[in-house]
N, C-alpha and C positions, 0 to 999 in steps of 0.2 A: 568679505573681500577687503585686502586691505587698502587704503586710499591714502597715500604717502604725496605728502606735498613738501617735496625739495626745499629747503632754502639756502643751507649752505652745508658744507663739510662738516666745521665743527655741531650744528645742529644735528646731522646724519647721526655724529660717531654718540653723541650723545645719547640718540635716543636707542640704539646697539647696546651703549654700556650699561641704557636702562633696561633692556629686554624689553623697550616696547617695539621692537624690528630684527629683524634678521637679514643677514645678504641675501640670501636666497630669497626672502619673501620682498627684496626692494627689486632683484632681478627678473623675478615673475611678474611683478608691477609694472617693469617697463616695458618688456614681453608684451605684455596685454597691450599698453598704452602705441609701441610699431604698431601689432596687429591690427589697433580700431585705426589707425591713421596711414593705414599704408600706402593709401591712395596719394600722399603726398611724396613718395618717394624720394622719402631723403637717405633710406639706405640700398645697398644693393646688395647685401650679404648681411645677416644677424650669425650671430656666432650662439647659439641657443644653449645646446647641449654640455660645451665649454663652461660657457661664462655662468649654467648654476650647478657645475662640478665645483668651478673656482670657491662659487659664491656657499657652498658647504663645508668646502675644505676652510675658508676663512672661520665660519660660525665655529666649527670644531675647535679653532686655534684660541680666535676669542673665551671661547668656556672655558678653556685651558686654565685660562690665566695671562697667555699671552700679551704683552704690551700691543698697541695695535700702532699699525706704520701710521706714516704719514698720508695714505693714501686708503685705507683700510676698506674693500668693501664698494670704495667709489666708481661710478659704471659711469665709464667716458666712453665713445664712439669715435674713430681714428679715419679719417679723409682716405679715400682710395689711390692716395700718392704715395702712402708713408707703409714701407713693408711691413707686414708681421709672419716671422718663420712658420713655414707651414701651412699658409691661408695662400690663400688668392689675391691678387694684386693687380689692377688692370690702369690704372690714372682715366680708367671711362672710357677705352678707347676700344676698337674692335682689333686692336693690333694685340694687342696684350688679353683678348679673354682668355678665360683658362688657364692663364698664366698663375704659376703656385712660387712663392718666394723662398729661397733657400734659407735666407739669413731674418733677421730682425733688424729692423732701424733703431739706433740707442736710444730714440727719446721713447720707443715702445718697450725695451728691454728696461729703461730707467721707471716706466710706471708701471711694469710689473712685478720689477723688484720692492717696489712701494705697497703693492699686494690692492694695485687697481684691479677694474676688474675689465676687459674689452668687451663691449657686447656685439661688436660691428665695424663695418667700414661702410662709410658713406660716400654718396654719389659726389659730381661733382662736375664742372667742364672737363675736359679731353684734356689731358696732359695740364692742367689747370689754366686752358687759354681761354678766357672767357669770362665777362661780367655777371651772366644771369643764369649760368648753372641749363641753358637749353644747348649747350652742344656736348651732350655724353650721349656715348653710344647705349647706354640703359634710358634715356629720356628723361625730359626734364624734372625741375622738383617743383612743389608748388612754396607758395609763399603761407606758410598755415594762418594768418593774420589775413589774409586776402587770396584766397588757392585763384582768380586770376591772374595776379599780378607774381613776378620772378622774385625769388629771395636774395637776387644779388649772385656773386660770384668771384672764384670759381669754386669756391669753399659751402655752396649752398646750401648742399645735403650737409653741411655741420652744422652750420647755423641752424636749419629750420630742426633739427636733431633738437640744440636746446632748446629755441623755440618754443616747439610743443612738447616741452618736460615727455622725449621719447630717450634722454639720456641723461647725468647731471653736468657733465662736461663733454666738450668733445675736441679733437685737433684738427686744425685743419694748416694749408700753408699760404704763405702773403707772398707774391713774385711782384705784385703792382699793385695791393689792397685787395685780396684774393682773400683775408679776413673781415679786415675791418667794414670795405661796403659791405659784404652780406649781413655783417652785427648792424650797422646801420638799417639797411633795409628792413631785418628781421626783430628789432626792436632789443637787441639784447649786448652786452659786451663783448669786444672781439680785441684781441693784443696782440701785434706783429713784435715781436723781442729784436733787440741789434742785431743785424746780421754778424755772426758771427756768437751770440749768445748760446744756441741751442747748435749740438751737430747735425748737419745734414745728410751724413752717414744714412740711409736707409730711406732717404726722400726721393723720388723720382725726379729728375732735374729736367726744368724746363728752361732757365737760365740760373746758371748757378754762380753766377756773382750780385745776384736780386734775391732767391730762393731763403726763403726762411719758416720755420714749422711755427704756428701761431697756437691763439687757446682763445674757444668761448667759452662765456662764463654768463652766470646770470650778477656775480658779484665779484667786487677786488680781491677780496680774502681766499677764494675759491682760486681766484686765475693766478694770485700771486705764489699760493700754495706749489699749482700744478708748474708752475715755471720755475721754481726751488730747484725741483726734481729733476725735471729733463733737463734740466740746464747743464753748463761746466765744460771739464775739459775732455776730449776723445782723440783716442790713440788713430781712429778711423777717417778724423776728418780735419785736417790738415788748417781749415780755416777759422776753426772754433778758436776761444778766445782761453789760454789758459795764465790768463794774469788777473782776469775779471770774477769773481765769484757772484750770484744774489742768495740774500736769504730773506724766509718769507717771515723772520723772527723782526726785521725792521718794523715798528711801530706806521699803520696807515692812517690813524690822528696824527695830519699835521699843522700844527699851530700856530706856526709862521705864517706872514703872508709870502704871496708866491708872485714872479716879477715875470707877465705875461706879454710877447709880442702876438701880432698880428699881422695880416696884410693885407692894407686895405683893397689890391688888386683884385686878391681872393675875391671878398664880401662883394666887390663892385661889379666882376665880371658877367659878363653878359649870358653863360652858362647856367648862372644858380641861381634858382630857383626862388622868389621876390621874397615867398613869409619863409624859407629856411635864413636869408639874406637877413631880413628885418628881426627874427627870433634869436638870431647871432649875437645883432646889434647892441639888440637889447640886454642880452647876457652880459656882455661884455660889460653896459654901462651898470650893471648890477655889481658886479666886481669891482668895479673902480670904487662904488658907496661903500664897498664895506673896508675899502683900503686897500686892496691890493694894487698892485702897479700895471697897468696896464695900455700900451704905447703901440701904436702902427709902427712900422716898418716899410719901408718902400721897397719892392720885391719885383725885378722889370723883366725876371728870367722865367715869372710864371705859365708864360706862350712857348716856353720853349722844352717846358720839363715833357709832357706824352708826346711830342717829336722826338727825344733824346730817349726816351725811353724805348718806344718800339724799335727804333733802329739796334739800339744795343740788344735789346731781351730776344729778338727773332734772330740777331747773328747767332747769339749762344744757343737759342734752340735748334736755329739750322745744323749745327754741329752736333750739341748733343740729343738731336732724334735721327743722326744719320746711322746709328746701332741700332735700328729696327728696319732691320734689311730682308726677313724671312730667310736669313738662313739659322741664324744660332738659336734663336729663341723668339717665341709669337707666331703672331701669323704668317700664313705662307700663302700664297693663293693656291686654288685647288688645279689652274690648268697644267695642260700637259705639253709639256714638246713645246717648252721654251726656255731660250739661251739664258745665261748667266743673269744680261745687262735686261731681260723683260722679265726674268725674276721678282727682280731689284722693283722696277716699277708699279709690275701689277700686285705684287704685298703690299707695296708703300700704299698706291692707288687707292686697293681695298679696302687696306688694314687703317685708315687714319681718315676721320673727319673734315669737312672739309674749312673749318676755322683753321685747323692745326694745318692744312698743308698751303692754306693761305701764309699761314706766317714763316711757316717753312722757306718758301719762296722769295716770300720778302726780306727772313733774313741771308740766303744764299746771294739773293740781288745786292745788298748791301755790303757783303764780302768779295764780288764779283771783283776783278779786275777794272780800272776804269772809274769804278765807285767808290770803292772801299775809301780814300780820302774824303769823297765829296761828301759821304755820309757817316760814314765808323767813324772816322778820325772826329770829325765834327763834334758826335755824339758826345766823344769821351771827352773833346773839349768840352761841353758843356756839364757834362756830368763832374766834374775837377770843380768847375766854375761854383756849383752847385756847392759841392761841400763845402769849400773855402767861405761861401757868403755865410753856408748853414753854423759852420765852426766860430764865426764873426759875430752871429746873432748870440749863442749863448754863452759868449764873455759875459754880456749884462742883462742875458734875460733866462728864466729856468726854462719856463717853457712858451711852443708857439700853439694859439692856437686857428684854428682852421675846420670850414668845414668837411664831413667825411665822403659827401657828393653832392653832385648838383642840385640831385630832386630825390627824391620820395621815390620806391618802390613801383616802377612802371608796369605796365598789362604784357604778359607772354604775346611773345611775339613783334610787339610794337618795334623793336628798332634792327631784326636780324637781317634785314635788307639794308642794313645802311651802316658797315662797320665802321667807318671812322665817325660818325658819330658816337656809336660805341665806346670806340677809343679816345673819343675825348672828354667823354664820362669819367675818366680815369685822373682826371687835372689833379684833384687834391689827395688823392692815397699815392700816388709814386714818386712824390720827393722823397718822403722817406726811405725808399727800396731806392732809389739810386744816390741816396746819400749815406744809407746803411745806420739812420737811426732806428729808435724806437716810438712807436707809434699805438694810441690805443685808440677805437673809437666808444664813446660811453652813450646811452639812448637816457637825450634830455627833456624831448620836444615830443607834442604829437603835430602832426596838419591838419589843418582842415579837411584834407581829403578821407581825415583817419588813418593814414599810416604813421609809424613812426617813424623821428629820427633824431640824429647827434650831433654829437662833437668830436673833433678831433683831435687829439695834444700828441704834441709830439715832442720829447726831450733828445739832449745829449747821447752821444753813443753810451752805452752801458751806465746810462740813469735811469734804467727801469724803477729806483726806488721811488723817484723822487715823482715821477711818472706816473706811478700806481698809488702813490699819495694823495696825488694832486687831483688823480682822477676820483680817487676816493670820496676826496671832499668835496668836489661839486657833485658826484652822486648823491650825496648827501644832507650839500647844505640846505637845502628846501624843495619840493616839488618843483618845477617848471612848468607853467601851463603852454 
């Protein structure tokens, strides 16, 4: 039996061009590796029969002679938001089962023209609203590091995907740190790109001026690879970036020092968690010994970013989940002998969770007549406010950093009674989605409790280079205890 231990791409294609591996026999590997682990449910559809067609059509090409892509062979797992033609697509909701996609999303057409291979779509929260992956209509995922405790969210089933090497990459999407907590949580690296880096052509929109398709990785070279690819410009989606290029040929030895803020609100406030607080501390003064630059910032808008955020992200999903109506496609309810306007209701009713119609409400309430200034308008003041300060900070600094949550991997179930707490778990991953940087979080720390966690950095719009550098080198520079 073969026993393939992942470590990165280039190792993969290596040991391929050695003939000690074949696609097929790394997709039967992970085959076996879902099946013994299913119980954690981190997918909800394996693409079986497909992905070791794929994975012999490649071997064939390889023996050819063939040059091998960029992507040769690599078995990534795809978030059940982001379409692939011809599969099933549901964002975890019971409004969408059975539901089969006509088209493909380009960052899934961009890795299979790289000659990825998809093995699956993984679970996830309901239309990706949610921190801890316990509100999809397939049930929750476990955390494989602690199967009490939640893997974070709403990207779970990606995270614990790499996690438990049940894939070598997977995608998932960041609307509020829908990546990066879950890589926090799940001990592994998670990368939200600038909005606007990747198109969101074929993502399921839950607010889509926040929406963005992210990548776990277990390593920089692996995620920076996979962002090469899906990246660039698209005819389909209007907000993508076609001035900005990345390539993953940029050098991740970087040599310079790097000129880091912080804030000290962050670290001080009352949410975080005392030893992620003090292991921060400590990092940072590590940094300063070896030369780098490293300086607080006074940040007084930190109380106001997950106020500005919910208000904004539930207006945009109150809009765009009002197309799951049960007439054109999805659920329908089954009754009979009723009018237009109880149609309407009893699908919506049914067919949608009850997180998702929570925020529904709350962003309709926020659009309401009456309201709409005292809260929309506000929001976007704040969110303006936000970038302006954010655009101010990296005149003189590369990057900021921050933690990626408050605490550590908490017990299933522990907070689903009490969502604005929840929602206040969210403090340090949604500046970036309402500021449209780029954000990564990297796993530096363990707890005492024994779970893992990280850090967060967060650069300039379309500095993913400097980003995935910087992140490189402190994965790097020595162990963290």
């Amino acid at each position: 039996m073969l026993l393939l231990e992942f470590s990165s791409i280039e190792h993969y294609h290596a040991q391929l061009q050695q003939e000690d591996i074949t696609c097929e026999l790394a997709v039967q590997h992970y085959l076996r590796k879902i099946r013994d682990r299913n119980h954690l449910n981190a997918f909800i559809e394996i693409f079986e029969t497909e992905a070791l067609e794929k994975s012999r059509e490649l071997d064939k090409k390889r023996i050819s002679g063939e040059p091998l892509k960029k992507l040769h062979g690599v078995i990534i797992a795809i978030k059940d938001v982001i379409c692939y033609k011809d599969h099933q697509v549901s964002a975890a909701s019971g409004i969408l089962k059975n539901f089969t996609s006509i088209y493909s999303a380009t960052a899934v057409e961009k890795l299979l023209s790289e000659d990825a291979i998809i093995i699956g779509r993984t679970n996830c929260d309901e239309f990706a609203m949610g921190s801890t992956n316990e509100n999809s209509a397939y049930g929750k995922v476990l955390n494989a590091l602690d199967e009490t405790k939640v893997p974070g969210g709403s990207s779970g089933g990606s995270a614990v995907a790499v996690q438990a090497d049940l894939c070598m990459l997977s995608l998932g999407s960041d609307t509020g740190g829908s990546v990066r907590q879950p890589a926090d949580f799940c001990g592994i690296t998670g990368l939200k790109p600038t909005y606007g880096r990747i198109s969101r052509y074929g993502l399921i929109a839950y607010a889509s001026s926040f929406d963005q398709i992210g990548i776990f990785g277990k390593n920089i070279p692996d995620i920076s690879k996979v962002l090469e690819v899906i990246s660039g410009p698209d005819e389909y989606d209007s907000t993508v970036s076609h001035q900005h290029s990345y390539s993953c040929s940029v050098p991740l030895n970087k040599k310079e020092k790097i000129r880091f803020a912080y804030f000290p609100e962050a670290l001080e406030h009352a949410s975080l968690d005392t030893e992620i607080a003090t292991a921060i501390k400590r990092f940072i003064q590590e940094l300063r010994e070896e030369g780098n630059e490293v300086h607080p910032i006074s940040f007084d808008l930190l109380d106001y970013i997950v106020p500005a955020y919910y208000v904004l992200t539930t207006a945009e999903a109150s809009s765009n989940l009002s197309r799951y109506d049960g007439i054109k496609y999805g659920y329908r309810t089954p009754r009979k002998e009723v009018d237009l306007e109880e149609l309407y209701k009893c699908s919506r009713t049914e067919g949608f969770g009850k997180e998702v119609k929570r925020r529904i409400m709350l962003g309709t309430f926020v659009l309401s007549s009456g309201y709409y200034e005292a809260y929309y308008t506000r929001a976007q003041k704040v969110r303006k406010k936000l970038v302006d300060k954010t655009n101010e900070i990296f005149i003189n600094f590369d990057m900021i950093i921050i933690p990626a949550a408050p605490a550590t991997a908490f017990k299933s179930g522990e907070k689903t009674n009490d969502p604005v707490t929840m929602y206040l778990a969210d403090i340090y991953t949604v500046m970036a989605n309402l500021t449209g940087i780029p954000a990564i979080s990297i796993p530096l720390f363990r707890h005492s409790n024994g779970m893992p966690f990280g850090l967060q950095l967060m650069a300039k719009r379309f500095n993913e280079s400097s980003l995935l550098q910087s992140a490189h080198h402190l994965m790097n520079r020595k162990i963290v205890s």
